[in-house]
N, C-alpha and C positions, 0 to 999 in steps of 0.2 A: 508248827506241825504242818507235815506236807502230806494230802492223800498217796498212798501208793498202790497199784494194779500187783494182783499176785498168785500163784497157780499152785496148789499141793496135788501132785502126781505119784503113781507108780509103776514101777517097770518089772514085769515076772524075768526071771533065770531067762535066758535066752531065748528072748522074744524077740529080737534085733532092738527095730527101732518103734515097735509097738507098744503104747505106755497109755495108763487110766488117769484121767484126768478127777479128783474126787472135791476138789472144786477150785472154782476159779471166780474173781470177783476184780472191779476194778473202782477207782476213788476211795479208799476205806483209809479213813483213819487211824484207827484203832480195830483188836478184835480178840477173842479169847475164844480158847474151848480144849477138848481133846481129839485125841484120835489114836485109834488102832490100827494096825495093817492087817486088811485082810489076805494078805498072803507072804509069803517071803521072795525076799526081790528089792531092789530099791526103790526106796521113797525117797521122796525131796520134795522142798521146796521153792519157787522162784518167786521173787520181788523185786517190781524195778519202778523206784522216781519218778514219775512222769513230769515230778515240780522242778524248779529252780531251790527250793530250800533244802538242805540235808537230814534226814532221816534219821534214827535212830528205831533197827529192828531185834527187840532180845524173842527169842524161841528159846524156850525150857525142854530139854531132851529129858529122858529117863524110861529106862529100859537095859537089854543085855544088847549090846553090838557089836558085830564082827568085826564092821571096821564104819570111822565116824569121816567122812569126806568133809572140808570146807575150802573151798577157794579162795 
């Protein structure tokens, strides 16, 4: 198990490039909880590796969505 740095954000309807950061944390091994959106607009995720060892990240969705983006 490798720690990894990671950011949950959101972005309102045409805001350009202005987005809320609702937290951000870095070394964590593990982590749990929820979360709601307080508004509509996208939310995301980002997580990145800082290790040399590979990772394994599951996130549990559940909700109605417009549309589910993944890279």
């Amino acid at each position: 198990m490798a720690p990894v740095n990671f950011d949950r954000h959101g972005e309102l309807p045409n805001a350009g490039d202005a987005f809320t950061s609702y937290r951000k944390d870095r070394g964590k091994f593990r982590g749990h909880g929820s979360f709601t959106a307080p508004f509509d607009g996208s939310h995301g995720r980002y997580v990145k590796n800082k290790g040399s060892e590979p990772v394994t990240v599951t996130l549990t969705i559940s909700s109605w969505f417009e549309r589910l983006y993944m890279p």
